[in-house]
N, C-alpha and C positions, 0 to 999 in steps of 0.2 A: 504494500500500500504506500503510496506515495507521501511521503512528509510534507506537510502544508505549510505555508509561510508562517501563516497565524499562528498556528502549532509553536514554531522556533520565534517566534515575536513575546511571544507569550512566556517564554523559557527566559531567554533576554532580557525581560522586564525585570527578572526576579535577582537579575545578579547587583551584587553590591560592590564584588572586582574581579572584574574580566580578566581571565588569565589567555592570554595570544599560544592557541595549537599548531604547530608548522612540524608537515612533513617534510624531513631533515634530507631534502634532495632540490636539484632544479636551482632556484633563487631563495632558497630559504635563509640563507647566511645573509644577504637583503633584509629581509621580513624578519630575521632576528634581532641585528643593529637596530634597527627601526622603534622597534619593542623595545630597547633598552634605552638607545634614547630620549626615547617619552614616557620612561618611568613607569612602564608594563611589565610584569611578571610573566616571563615565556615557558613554555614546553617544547623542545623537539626530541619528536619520535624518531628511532632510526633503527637500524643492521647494523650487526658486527662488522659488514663490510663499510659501511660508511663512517661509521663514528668515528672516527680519526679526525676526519672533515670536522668535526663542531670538537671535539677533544681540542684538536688541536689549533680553532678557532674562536675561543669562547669568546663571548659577546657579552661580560660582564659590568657590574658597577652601577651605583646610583646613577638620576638625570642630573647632569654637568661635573658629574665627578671627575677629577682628574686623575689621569691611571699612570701609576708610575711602577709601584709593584704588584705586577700582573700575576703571579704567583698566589699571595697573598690575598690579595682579592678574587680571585678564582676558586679559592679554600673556602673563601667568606660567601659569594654570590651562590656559585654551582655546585649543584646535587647532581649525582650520576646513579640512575635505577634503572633496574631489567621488569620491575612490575608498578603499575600506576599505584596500586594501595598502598605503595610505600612513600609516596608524595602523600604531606600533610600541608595544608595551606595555612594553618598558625604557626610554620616552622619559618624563620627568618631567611628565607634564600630569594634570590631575586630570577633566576634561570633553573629548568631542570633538562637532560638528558634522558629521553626516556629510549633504553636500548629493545627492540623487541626481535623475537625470529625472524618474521616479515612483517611490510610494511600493513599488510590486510590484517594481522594480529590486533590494530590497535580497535576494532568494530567489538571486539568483548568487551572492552572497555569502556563504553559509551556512560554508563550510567555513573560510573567514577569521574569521568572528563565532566559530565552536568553538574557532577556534586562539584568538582573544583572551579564551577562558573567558566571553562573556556570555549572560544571563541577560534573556530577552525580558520587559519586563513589558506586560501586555494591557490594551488598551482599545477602545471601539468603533468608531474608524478604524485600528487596525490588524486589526482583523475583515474590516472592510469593502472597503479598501484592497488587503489582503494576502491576504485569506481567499479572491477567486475567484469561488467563487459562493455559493447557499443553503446548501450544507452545508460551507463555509468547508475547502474540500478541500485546498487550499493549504496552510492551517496544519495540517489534519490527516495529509496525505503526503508535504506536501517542504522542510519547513520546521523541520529535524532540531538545534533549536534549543532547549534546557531551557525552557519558559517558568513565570514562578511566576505559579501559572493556574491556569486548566480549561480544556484547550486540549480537550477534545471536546465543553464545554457551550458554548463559544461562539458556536456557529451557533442555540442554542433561540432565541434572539432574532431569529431570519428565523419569526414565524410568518406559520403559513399557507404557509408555504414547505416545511417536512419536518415530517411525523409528528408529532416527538416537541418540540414546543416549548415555550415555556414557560407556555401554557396547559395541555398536556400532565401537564409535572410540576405545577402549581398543583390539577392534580385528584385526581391521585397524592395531593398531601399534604395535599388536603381543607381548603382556607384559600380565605377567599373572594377572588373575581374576578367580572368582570363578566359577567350574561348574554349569549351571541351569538342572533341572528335568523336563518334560513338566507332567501336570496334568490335569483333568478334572472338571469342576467345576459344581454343582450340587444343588439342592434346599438347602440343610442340610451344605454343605461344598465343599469339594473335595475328588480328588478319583486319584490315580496311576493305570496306567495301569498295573503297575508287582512292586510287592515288592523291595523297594530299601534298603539296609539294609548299610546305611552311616547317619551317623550325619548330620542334611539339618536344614535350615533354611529359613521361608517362610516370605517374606518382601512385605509391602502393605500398604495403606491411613488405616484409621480410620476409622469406618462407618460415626462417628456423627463428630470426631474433622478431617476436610480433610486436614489440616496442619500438622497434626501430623502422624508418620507413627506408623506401627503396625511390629512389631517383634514377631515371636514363635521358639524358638528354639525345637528341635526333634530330638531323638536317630532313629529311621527313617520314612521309609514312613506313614507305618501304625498308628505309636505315633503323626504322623501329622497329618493325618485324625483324629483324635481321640481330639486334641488339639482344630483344627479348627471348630470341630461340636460343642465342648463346646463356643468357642467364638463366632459364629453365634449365637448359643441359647443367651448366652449374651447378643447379639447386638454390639459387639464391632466391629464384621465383615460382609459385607454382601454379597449380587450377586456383588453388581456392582465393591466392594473393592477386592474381590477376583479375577473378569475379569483379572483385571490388577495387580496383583500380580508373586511375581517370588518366584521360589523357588531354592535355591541355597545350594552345599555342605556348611559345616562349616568350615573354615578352622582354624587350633587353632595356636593360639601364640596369643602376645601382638598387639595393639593395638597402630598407631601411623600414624599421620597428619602431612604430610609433607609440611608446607609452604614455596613454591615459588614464586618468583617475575620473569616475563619476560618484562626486559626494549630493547624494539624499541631501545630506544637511544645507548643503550650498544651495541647492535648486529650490528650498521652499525659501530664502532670504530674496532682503531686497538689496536689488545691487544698485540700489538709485537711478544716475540718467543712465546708464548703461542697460539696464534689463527694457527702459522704454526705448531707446533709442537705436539697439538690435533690432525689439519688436518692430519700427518703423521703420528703419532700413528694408528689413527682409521681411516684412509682411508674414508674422506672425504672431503669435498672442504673446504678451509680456512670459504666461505661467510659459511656454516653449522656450521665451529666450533664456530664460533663467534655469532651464536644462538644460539650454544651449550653453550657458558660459559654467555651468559645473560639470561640464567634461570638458577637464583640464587636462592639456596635453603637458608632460611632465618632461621627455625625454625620449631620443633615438638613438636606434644603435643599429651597426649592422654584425652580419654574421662574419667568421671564418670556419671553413668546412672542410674536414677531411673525407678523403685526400685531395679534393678539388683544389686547394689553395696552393698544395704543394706542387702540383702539377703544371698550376699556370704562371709557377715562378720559373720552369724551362724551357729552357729555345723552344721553340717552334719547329722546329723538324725535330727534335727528340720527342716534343709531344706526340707528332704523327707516328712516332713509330711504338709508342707504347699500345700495346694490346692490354682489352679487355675496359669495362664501363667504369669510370672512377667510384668511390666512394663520396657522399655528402652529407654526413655525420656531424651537426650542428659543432663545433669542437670549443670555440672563442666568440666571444663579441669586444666589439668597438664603439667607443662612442663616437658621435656625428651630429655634423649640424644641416639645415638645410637652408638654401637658399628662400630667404624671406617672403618674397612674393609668393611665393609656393604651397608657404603654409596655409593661407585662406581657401587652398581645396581642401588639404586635406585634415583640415577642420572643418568642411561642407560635409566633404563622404563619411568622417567618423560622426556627426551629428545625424547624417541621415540613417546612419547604421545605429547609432544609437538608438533612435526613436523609432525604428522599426523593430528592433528587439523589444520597446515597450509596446508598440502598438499590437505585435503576434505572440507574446510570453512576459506579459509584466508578472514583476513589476520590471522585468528586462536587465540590465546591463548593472550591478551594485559593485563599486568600488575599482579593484584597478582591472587593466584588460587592455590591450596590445592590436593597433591594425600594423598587419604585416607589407608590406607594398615592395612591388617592381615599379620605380620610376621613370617612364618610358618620354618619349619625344616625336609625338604620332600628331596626326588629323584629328582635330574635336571629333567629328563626325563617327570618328570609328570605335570610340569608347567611352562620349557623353550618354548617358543612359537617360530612364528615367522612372520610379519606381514604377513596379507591376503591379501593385496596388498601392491605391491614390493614398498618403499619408498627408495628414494636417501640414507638415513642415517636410516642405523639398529644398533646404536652401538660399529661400530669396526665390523675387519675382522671377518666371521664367528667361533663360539667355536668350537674346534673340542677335547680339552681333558680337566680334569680337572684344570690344569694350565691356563686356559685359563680362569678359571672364578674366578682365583684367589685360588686356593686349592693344597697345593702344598706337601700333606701326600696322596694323595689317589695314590695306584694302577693306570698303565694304563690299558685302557680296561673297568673300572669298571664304574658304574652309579653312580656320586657321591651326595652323601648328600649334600646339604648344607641350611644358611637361604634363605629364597626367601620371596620378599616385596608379597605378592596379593595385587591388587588391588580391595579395597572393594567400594569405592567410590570417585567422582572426583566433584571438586568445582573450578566451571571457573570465580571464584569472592572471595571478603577479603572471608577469611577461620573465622569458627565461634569461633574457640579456639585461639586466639591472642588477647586477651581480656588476659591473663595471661601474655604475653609478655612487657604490656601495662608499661611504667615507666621503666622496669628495660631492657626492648631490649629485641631480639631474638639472642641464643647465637651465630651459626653461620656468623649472619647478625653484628652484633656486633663485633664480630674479623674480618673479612673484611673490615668495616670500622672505626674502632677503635673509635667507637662512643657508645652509645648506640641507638639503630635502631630496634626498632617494626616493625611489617608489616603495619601500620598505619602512621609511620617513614617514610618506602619507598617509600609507594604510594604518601606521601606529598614530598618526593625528588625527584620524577620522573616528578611531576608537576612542581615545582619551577625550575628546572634545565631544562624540554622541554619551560618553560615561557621564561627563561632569554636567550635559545638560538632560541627563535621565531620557537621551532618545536613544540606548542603543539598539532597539526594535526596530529602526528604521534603516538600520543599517545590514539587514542580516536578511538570511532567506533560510 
């Protein structure tokens, strides 16, 4: 049976101190600092295999204490347990370790994690880990734990796997994404029905690793078919990874991770002229602009990927002559900035993506969440969309010439150039590159609040500030 919001609103209301849950993988070392911080008492769960990672990272000490003997205060802050019942929360520690056999162990626990008033925060190993299967049923029926989240959007990210994923809503809210190809699948691989002759790229599980996805890039159809029978032969793909597999154009440019925060708390305040004078620019209701301006775009990053990264550091005729499909194994991030004009799309398309998660799954999109984008250099025409079903807020008045998308050299009349975000992929939880942000802030999020403020930052200030104004029911799913 599925857990209802009200249900965890209701749980929420009752805490008097929220203790912050992080599954101890992904950006949790993020979402830990964060929590220390801002004077929150944390948990992470973990493996034998990982605990090294937070052993040997602790995230100790009071808010503003100055750490010099990190020993010492590591003795004093951090408790390290292999069972929840052995966390007492009138026991003076500020962090616990909690070690378990696997990550799915810690779902016995549920009713000890209520009793210690905590507060799950989501990322995409504990989806993956904990969630079960495709439609992450686990976190949606027995996992009766507050999360500050979107604890029913975090399965869109299995596409190809249910319905409604996050190419699903990407069409909902009418912001571009990549073309798919339909293909047939086949003992040996796949097969097109008619020669596609574009750059494609086929995305898909692993045979043997199902956490890990599989990437083949293709000059076209037929080099895909040809790619894919060698990695069946392999083993690296099989029937059942290909089922559910997409095959999608390539779109080229750079490469960047847009983290956002959407704070509840923000969107019901007044932001003064600003909330009416959005609504009057873009012709929409004040109550929109004011979820328009509390999805804060915090920070970007991009990826480095093995072994793609290492491969594009060799000549060029060495390239040609390695055999076999690289690896693209998320490995590193970087941070980035983008060129300024830029950002007013893609703060169109993350606001139309936002409000179409509230429009088809409210209360939609709670706290932090990442658009992924290939930034390309094409014709409006080929990847100005517009939603597929009509939402209250698309943006602003409809474009009808180049000045309108901000291009102010082009001919009237003419199709114009410009960049356009694609949307390559969408993370309705901590984004997994903010682990680089971690200590020195995210630089957007940082000059708005003249602090230094990670994405681990915010989500521990959204917490402490819905604590102290008795809403954290408003924060949680």
């Amino acid at each position: 049976m599925v857990i209802e919001r009200e249900e965890m609103q209701e749980v929420a209301r009752g805490y008097k101190e929220p203790i912050a849950l992080n599954l101890g993988s992904h950006s949790a070392l993020d979402a830990w600092q964060g929590q220390r911080n801002y004077g929150l008492r944390s948990i992470i769960y973990t493996t034998p295999g990982r605990a090294r990672i937070y052993l040997q990272n602790p995230m100790i000490g009071r808010e503003d204490e100055l750490i010099e003997d990190l020993p010492s205060l590591v003795g004093r802050d951090l408790r390290v347990v292999n069972d929840p019942n052995d966390i007492r929360k009138d026991d003076d520690w500020r962090a616990v370790i909690l070690i378990l056999d696997k990550y799915s162990d810690i779902v016995k626990y549920v009713d000890k994690l209520v009793d210690l008033e905590c507060l799950q925060i989501p990322n995409r190993a504990f989806s993956v880990y904990v969630g079960g299967d495709e439609r992450c049923s686990v976190i949606e029926d027995k996992f009766p734990i507050p999360i500050v989240g979107s604890r029913a959007l975090l399965k869109i990210e299995n596409r190809g796997e249910i319905e409604k994923d996050y190419y699903w809503f990407s069409e909902r809210a009418g912001i571009p994404h990549p073309r798919s190809y339909q293909f047939v699948v086949h003992e040996g691989g796949i097969r097109f029905k008619e020669f596609i002759d574009e750059p494609m790229l086929l995305k898909t599980e692993h045979a043997s690793r199902k956490f890990e996805r599989e990437f083949i890039f293709a000059a076209d159809s037929r080099d895909l078919e040809e790619k894919v029978a060698r990695e069946v032969e392999a083993g690296n793909l099989d029937r059942e990874s290909l089922e559910m597999a997409r095959v999608e154009q390539i779109v080229l440019g750079p490469h960047a991770n847009f983290n956002f925060f959407f704070s509840p708390l923000d969107a019901g305040s007044d932001w003064g002229d600003v909330d009416d004078w959005f609504a009057k620019l873009y012709n929409v209701s004040v109550e929109e602009a004011r979820i328009c301006l509390a999805n804060q775009l915090l920070s970007i990053d991009e990826r480095r990927e093995t072994i793609l990264d290492g491969l594009k550091r060799l000549p060029s005729d060495v390239q040609a002559k390695i055999r076999g499909a690289p690896s693209f194994e998320v490995t590193a991030h970087l941070m980035m900035s983008l060129r300024e004009s830029l950002l007013k799309d893609v703060h169109r398309y993350a606001d139309r993506f936002l409000l179409a998660c509230r429009e088809h799954a409210y209360p939609g999109i709670i706290g932090a969440w990442c658009l992924q984008t290939l930034i390309t250099w094409d014709r409006v025409s080929r990847y100005e969309l517009r939603p597929a079903i009509k939402l209250d807020f698309t943006g602003g008045a409809e474009v009808r010439t180049a000045a309108d998308y901000g291009l102010y050299d082009v001919p009237e009349g003419r199709d114009p150039y410009m960049h356009i975000p694609v949307t390559q992929d969408v993370a309705l939880r901590h984004g997994g590159g903010t682990n680089v942000h971690m200590g020195v802030g995210s630089q957007y999020a940082n000059a708005k609040y003249k602090r230094v403020m990670s994405t681990g930052d915010r989500i521990a200030l959204e917490i402490k500030r819905a604590w102290g104004m008795k809403q954290l029911h408003e924060i949680v799913t």
